[in-house]
MDAnalysis code that builds the backbone (N, CA, C; Angstrom):
import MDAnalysis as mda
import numpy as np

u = mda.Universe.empty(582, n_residues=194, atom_resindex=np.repeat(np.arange(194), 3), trajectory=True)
u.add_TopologyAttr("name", ["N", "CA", "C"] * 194)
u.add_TopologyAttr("resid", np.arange(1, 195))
u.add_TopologyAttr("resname", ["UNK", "UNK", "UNK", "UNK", "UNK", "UNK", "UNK", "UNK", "UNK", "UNK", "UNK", "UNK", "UNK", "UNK", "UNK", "UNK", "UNK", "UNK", "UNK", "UNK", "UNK", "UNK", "UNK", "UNK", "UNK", "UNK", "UNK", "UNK", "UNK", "UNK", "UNK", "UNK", "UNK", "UNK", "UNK", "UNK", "UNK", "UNK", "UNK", "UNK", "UNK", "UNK", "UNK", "UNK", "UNK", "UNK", "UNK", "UNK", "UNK", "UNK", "UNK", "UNK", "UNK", "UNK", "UNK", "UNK", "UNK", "UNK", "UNK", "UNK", "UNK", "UNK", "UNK", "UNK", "UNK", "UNK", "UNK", "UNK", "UNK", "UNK", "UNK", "UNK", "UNK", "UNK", "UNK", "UNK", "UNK", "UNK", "UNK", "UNK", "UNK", "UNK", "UNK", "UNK", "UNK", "UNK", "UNK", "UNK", "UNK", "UNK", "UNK", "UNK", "UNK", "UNK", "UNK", "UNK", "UNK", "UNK", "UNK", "UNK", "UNK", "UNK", "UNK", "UNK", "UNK", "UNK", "UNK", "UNK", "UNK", "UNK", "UNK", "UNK", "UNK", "UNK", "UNK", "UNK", "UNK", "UNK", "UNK", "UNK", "UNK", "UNK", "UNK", "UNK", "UNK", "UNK", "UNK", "UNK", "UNK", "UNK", "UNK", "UNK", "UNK", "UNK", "UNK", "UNK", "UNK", "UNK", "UNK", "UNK", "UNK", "UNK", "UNK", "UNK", "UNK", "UNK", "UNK", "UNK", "UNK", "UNK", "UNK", "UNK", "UNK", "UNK", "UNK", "UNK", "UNK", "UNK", "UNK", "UNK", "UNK", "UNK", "UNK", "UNK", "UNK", "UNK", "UNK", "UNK", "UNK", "UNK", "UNK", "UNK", "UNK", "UNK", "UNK", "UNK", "UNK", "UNK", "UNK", "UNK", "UNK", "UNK", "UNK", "UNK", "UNK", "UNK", "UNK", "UNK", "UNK", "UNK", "UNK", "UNK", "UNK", "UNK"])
u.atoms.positions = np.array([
    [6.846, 0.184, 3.866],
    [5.810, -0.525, 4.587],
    [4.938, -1.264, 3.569],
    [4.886, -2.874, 4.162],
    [4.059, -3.471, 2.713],
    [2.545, -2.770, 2.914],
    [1.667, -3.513, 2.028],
    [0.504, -3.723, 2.302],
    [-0.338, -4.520, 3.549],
    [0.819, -5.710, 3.938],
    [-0.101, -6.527, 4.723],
    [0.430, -5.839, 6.617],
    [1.463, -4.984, 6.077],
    [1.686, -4.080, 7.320],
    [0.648, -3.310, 7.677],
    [0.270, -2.691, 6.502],
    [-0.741, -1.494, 6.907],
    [-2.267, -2.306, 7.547],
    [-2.477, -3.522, 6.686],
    [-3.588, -4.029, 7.257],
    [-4.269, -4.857, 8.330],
    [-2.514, -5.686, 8.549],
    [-2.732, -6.256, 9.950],
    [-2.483, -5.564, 11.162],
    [-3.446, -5.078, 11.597],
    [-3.569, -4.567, 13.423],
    [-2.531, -4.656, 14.102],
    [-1.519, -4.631, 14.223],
    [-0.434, -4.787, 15.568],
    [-0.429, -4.231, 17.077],
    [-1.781, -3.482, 17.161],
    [-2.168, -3.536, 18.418],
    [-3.023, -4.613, 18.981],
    [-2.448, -4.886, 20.466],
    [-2.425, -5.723, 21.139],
    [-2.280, -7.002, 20.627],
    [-1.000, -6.908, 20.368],
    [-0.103, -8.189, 19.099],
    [0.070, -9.409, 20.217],
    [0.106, -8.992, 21.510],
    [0.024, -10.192, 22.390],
    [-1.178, -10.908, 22.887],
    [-2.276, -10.964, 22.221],
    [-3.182, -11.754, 22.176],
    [-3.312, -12.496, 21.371],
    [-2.609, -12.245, 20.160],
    [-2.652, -12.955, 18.299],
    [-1.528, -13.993, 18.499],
    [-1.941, -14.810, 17.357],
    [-0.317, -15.678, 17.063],
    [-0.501, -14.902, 16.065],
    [0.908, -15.437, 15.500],
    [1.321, -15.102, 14.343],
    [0.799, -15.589, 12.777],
    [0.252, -16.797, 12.836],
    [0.156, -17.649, 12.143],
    [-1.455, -17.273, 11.354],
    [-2.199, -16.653, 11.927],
    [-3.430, -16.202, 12.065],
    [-3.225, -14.426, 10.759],
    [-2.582, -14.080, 11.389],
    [-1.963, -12.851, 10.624],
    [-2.266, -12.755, 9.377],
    [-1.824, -13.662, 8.302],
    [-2.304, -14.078, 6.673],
    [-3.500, -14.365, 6.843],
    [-4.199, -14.737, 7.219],
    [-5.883, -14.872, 7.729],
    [-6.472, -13.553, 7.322],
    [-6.083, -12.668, 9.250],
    [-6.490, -11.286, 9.071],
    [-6.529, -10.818, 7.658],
    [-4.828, -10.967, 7.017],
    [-4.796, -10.266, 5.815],
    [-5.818, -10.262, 4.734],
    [-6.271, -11.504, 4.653],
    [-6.719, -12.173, 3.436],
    [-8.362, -11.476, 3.745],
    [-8.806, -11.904, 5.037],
    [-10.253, -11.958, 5.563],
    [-10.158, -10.053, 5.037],
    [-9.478, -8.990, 5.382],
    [-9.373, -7.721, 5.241],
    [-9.548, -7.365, 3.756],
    [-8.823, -7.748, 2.752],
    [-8.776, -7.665, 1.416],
    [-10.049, -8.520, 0.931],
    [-10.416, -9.384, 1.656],
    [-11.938, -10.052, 0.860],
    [-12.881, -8.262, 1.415],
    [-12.533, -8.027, 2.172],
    [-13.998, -7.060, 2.897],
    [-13.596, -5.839, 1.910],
    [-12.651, -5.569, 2.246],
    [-12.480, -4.523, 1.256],
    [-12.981, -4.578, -0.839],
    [-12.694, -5.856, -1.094],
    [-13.382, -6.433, -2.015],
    [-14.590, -6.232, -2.274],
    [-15.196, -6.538, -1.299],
    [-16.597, -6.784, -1.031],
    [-17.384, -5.231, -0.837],
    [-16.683, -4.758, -0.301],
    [-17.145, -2.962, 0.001],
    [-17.525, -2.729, -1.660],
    [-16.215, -2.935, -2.335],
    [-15.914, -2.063, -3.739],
    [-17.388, -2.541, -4.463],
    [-17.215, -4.130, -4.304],
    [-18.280, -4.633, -5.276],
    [-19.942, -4.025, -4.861],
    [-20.182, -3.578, -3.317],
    [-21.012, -3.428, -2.977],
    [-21.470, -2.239, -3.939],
    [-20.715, -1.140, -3.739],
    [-20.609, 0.191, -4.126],
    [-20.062, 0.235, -5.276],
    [-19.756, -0.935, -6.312],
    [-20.177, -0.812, -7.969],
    [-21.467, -1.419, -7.976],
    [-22.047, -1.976, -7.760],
    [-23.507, -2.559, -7.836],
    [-24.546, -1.629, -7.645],
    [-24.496, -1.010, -6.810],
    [-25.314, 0.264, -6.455],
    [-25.136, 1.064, -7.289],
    [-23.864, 1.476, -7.653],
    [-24.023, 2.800, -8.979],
    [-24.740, 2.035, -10.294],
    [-24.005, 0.855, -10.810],
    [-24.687, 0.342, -11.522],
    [-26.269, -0.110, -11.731],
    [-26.722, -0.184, -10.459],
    [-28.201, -0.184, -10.305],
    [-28.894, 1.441, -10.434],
    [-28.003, 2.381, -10.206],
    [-28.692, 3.492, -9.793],
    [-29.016, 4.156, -11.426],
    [-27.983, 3.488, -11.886],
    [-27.136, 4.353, -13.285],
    [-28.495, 3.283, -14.318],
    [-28.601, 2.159, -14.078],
    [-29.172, 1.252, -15.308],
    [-30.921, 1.161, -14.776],
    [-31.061, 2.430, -13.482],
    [-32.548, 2.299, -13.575],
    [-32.735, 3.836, -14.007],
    [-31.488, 4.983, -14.249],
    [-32.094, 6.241, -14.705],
    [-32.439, 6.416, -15.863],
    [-31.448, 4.832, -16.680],
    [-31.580, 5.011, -17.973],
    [-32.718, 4.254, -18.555],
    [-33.498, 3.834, -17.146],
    [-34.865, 3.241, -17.781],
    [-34.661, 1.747, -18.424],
    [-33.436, 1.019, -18.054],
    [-33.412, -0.399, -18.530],
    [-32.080, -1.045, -16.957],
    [-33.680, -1.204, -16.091],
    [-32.725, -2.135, -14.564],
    [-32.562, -3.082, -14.874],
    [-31.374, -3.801, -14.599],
    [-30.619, -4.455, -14.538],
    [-31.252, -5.645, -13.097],
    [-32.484, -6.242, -12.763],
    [-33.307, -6.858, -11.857],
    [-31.973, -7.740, -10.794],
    [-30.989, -8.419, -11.782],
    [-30.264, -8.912, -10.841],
    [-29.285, -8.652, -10.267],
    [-29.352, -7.196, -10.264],
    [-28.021, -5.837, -9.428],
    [-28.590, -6.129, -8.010],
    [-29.611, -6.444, -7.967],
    [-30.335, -6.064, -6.047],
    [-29.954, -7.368, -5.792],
    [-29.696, -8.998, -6.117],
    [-29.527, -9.555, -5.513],
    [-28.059, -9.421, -5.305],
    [-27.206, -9.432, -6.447],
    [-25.140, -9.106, -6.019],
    [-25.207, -8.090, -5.024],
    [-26.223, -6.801, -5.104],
    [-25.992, -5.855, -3.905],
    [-26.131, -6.752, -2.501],
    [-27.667, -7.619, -2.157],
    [-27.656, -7.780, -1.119],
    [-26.547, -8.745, -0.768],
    [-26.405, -9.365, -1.072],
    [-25.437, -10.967, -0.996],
    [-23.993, -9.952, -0.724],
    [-23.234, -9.655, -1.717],
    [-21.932, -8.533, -1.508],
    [-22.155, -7.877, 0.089],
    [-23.159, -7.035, 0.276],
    [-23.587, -6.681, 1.692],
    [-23.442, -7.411, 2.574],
    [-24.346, -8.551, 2.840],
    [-24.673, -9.719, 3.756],
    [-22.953, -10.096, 3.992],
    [-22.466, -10.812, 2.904],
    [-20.871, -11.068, 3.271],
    [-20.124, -10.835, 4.037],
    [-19.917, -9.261, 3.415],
    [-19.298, -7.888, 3.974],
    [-19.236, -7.857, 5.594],
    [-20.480, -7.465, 5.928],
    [-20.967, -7.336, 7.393],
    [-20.621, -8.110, 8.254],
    [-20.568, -10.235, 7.577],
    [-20.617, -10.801, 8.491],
    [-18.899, -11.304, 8.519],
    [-18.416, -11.232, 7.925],
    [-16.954, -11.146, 7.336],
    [-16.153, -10.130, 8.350],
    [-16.665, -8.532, 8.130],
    [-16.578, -7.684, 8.710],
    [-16.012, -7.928, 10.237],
    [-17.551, -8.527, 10.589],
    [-17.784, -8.790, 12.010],
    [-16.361, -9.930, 12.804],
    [-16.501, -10.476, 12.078],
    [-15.536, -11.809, 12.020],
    [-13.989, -11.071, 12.415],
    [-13.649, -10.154, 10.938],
    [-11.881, -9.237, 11.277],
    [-11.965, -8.669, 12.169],
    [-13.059, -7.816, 12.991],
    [-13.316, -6.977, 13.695],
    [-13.504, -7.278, 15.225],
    [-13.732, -8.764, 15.038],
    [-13.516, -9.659, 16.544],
    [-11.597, -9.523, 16.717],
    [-10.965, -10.004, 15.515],
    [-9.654, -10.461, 15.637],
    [-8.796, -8.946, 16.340],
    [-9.376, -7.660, 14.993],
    [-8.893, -6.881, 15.756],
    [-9.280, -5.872, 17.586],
    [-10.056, -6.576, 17.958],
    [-10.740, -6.104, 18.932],
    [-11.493, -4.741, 19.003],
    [-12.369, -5.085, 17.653],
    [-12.726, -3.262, 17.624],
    [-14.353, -3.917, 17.380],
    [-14.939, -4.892, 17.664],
    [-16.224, -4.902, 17.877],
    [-16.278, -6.133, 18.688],
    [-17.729, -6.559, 19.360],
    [-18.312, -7.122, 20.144],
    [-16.844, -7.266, 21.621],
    [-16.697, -6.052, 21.892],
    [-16.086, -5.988, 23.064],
    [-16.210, -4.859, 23.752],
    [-16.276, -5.047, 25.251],
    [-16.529, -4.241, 25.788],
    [-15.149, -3.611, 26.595],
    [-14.685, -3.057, 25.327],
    [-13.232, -2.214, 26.161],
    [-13.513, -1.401, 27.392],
    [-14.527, -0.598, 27.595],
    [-14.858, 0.888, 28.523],
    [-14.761, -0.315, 29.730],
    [-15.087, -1.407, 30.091],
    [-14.761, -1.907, 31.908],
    [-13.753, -2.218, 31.378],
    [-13.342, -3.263, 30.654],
    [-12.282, -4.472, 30.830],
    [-10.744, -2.875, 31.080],
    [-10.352, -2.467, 30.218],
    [-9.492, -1.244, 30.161],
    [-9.737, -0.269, 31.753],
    [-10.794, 0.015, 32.591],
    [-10.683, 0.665, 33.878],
    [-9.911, 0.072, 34.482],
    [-10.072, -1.497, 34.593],
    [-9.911, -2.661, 35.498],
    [-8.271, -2.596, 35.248],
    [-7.580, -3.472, 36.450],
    [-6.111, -3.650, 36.329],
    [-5.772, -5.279, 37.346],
    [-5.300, -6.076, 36.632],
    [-4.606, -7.085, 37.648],
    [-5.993, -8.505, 37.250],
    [-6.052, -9.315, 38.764],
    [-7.192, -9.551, 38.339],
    [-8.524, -9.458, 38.076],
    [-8.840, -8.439, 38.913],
    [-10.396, -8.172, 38.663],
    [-10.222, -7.830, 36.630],
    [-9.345, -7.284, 35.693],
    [-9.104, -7.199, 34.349],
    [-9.321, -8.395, 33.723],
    [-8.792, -9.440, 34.335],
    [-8.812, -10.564, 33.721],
    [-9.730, -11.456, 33.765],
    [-10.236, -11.400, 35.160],
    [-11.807, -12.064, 35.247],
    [-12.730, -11.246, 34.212],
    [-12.773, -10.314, 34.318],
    [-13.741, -9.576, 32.887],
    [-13.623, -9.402, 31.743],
    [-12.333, -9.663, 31.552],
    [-11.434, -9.805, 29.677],
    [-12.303, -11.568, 29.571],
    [-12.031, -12.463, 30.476],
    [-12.381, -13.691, 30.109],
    [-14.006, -13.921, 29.818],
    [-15.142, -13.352, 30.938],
    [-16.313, -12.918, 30.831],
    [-16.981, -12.342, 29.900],
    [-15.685, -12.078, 29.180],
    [-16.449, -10.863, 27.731],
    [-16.092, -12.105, 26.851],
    [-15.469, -12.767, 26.668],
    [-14.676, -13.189, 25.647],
    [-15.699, -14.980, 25.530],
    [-15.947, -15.343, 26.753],
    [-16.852, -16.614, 27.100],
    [-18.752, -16.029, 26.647],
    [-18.719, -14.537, 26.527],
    [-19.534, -14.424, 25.951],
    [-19.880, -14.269, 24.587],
    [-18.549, -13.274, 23.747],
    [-18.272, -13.499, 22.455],
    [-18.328, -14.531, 22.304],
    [-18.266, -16.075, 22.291],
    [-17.731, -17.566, 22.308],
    [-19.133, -17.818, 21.968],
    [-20.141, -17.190, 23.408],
    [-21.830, -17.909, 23.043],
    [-22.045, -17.220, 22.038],
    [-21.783, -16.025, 21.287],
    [-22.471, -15.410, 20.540],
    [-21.856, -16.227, 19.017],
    [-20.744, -16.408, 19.006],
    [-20.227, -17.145, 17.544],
    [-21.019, -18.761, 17.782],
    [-21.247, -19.162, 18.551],
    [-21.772, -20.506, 18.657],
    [-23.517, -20.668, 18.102],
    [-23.676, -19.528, 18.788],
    [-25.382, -19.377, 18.080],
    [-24.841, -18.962, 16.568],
    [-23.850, -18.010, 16.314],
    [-24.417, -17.913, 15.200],
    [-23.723, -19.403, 14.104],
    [-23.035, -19.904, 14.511],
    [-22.810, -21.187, 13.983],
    [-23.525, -22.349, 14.080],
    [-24.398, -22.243, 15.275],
    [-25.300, -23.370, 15.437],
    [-26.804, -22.458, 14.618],
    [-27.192, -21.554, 14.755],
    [-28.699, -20.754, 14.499],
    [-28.504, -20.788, 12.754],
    [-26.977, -20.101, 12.776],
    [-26.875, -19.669, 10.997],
    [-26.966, -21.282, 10.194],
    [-26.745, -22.468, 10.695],
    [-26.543, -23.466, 10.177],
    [-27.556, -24.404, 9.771],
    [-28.568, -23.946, 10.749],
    [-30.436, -24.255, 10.454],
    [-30.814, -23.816, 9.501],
    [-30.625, -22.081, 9.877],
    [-31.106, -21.610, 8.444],
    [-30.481, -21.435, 7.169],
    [-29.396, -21.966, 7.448],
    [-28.540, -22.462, 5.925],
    [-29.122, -23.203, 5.232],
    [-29.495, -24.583, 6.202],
    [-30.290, -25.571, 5.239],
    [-31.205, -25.239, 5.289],
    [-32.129, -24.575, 5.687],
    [-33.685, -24.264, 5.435],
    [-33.545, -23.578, 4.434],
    [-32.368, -22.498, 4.058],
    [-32.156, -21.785, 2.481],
    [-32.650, -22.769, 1.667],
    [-32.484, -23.553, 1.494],
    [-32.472, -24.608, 0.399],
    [-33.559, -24.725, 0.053],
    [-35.100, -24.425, 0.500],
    [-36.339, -24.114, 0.296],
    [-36.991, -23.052, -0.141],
    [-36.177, -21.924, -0.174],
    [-36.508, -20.853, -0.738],
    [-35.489, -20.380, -1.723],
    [-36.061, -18.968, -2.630],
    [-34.966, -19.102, -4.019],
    [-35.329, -17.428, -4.009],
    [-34.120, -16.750, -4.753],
    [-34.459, -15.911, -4.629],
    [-34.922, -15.828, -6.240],
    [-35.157, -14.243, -6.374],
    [-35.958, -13.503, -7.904],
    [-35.391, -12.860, -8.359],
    [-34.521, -12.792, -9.662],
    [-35.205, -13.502, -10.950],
    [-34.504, -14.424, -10.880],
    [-32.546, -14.961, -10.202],
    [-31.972, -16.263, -10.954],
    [-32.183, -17.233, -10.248],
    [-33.064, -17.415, -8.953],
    [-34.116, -18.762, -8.702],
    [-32.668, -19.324, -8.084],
    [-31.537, -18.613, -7.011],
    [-30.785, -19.052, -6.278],
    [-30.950, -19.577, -5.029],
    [-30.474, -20.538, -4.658],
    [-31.413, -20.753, -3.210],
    [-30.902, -19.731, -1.748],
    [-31.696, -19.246, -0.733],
    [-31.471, -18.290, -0.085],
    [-30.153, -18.656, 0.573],
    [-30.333, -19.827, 0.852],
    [-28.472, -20.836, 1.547],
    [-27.476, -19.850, 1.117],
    [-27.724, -19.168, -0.549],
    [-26.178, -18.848, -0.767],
    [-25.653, -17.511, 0.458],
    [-26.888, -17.008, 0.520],
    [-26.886, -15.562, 1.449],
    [-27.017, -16.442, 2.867],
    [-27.082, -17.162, 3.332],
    [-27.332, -17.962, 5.104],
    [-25.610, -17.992, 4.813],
    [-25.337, -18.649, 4.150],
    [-24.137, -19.196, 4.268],
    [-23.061, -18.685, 5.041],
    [-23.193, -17.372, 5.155],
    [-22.025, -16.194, 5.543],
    [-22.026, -16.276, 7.551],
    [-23.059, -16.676, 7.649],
    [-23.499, -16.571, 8.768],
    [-22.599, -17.887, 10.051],
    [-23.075, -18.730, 9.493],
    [-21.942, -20.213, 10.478],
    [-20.370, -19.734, 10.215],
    [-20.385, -19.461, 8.730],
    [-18.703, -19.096, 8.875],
    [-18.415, -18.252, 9.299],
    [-18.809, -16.902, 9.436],
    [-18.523, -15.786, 10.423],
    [-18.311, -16.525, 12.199],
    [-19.387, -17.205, 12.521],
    [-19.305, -17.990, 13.553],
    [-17.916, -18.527, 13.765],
    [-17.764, -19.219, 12.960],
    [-16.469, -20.163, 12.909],
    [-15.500, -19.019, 13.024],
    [-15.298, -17.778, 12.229],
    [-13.878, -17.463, 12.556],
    [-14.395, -16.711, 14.106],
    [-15.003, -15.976, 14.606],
    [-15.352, -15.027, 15.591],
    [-14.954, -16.375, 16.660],
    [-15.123, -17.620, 16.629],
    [-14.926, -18.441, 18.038],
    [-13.424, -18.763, 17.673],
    [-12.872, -19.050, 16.452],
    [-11.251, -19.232, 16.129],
    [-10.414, -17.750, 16.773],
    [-11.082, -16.501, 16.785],
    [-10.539, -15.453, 16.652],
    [-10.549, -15.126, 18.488],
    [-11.733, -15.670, 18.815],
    [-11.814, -15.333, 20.543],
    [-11.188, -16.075, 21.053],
    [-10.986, -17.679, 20.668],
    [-10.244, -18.908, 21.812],
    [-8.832, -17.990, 21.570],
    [-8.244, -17.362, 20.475],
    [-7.125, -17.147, 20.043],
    [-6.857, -15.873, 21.574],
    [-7.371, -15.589, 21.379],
    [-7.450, -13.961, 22.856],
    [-7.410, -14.648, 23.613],
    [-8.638, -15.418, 24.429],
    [-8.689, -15.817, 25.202],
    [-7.516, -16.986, 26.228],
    [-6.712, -17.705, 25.072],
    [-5.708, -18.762, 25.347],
    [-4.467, -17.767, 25.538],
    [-4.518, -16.477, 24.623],
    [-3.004, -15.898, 24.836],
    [-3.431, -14.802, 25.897],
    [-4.646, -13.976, 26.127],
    [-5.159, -13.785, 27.350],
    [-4.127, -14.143, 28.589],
    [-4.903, -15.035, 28.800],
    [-4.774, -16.056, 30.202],
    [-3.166, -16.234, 30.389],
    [-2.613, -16.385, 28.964],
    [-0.742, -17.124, 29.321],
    [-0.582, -15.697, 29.251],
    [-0.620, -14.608, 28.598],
    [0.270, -13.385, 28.557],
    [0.075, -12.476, 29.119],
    [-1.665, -11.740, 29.805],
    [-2.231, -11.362, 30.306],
    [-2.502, -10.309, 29.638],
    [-3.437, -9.733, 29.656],
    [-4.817, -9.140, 28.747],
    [-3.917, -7.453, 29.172],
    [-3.591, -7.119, 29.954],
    [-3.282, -5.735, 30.123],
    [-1.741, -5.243, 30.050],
    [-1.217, -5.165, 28.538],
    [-0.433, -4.659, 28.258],
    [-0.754, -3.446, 27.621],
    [-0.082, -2.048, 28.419],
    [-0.110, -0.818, 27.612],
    [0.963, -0.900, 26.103],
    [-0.392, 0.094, 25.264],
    [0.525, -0.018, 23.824],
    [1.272, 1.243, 24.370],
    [2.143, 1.463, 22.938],
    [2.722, 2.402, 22.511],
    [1.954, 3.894, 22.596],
    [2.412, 4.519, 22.968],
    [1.914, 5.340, 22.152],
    [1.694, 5.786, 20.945],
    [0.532, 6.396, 20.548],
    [0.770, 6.922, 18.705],
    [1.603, 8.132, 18.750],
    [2.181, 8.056, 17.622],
    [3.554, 9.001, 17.600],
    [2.392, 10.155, 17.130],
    [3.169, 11.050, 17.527],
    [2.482, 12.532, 17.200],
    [3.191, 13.016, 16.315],
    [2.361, 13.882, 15.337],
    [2.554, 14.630, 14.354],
    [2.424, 16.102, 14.128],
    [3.610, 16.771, 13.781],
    [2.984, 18.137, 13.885],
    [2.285, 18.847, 13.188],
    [1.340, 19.719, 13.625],
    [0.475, 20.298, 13.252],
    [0.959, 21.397, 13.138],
    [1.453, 21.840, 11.939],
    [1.373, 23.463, 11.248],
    [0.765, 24.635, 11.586],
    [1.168, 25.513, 12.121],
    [0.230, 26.690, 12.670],
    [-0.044, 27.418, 11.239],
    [-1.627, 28.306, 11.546],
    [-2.134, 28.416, 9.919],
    [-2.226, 29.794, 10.917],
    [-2.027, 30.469, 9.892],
    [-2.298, 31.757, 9.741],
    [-3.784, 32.400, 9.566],
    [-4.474, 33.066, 10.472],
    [-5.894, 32.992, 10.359],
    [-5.708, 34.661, 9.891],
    [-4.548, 35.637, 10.183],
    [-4.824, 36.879, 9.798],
    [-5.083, 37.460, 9.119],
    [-6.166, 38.927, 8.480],
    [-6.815, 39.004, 7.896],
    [-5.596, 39.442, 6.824],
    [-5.251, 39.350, 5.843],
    [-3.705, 39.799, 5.004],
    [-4.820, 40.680, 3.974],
    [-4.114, 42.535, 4.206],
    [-4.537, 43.366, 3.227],
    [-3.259, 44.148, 3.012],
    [-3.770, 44.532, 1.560],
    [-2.166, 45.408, 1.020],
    [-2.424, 46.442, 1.065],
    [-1.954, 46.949, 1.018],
    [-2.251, 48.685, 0.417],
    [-2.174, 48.866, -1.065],
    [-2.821, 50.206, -1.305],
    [-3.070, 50.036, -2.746],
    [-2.200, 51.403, -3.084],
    [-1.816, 51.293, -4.637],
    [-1.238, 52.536, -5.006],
    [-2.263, 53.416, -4.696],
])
């Protein structure tokens, strides 16, 4: 099993194209990236303020690495359907009343990537007026994450939403294969003694 097996989602593979897939991959390995760097920055901040000589521009790579992360995050996490959805109705539902509410969720994900592509894109350029402390970067570089998260979260919903509608939203997966579980011995084991 490669790597980009383990990382691309293949549940509910009939909402995805295919083509999108190297996307997922790539967008997954930036976050994961981004985790690591988060969580070397932090030790390194934690480590270069015990020794009494901080390192001032660890807090901005922390926040920025963070900010990314999250909105990046948010972005794979649309594709794989494991945030801004409301599985608990759409999943009760069967037929069409499923599909009128798979589409309802999904026309709302749509407004929510649009604000943040239209809202994040104001304050992108308004970054450009403020800087951060000490390397006097403008805040834009940290806005920035924000319209493009937008951009993939509405690429990632029309993508559901178009194969939605042609394939229909309620296909049961697989089951997960089960694994066995080893019975453990809880008994109290004593020997006898000479």
């Amino acid at each position: 099993m490669s790597i980009a097996d383990k990382l691309v989602l293949q549940r509910q593979h009939h909402l995805k194209w295919r083509v999108f897939d190297r996307l997922e991959l790539a967008l997954m390995m930036l976050c994961g990236l981004l985790c690591f760097g988060f969580s070397l920055s932090v030790m390194f901040d934690i480590v270069t303020r015990t020794v009494g000589h901080p390192w001032l521009w660890l807090q901005e790579v922390t926040s920025t690495l963070f900010i990314y992360a999250i909105f990046i995050g948010a972005a794979v996490a649309t594709r794989r359907n494991d945030h801004l959805y409301l599985t608990a109705i759409s999943e009760a539902l069967h037929g069409t009343p499923r599909l009128i509410v798979e589409i309802i969720i999904r026309i709302v994900v749509l407004g929510v990537a649009f604000c943040l592509i239209w809202f994040g894109y104001i304050n992108y350029l308004r970054g450009f007026g403020s800087f951060r402390l000490p390397s006097g970067t403008p805040i834009a570089s940290l806005y920035a994450a924000i319209p493009v998260a937008g951009v993939l979260i509405a690429l990632f919903t029309v993508e559901q939403l178009v194969n939605g509608i042609r394939n229909g939203f309620d296909h049961p997966e697989p089951p997960d294969e089960e694994l066995p579980i080893p019975p453990v011995d809880t008994r109290l084991q004593t020997r006898a003694r000479p």
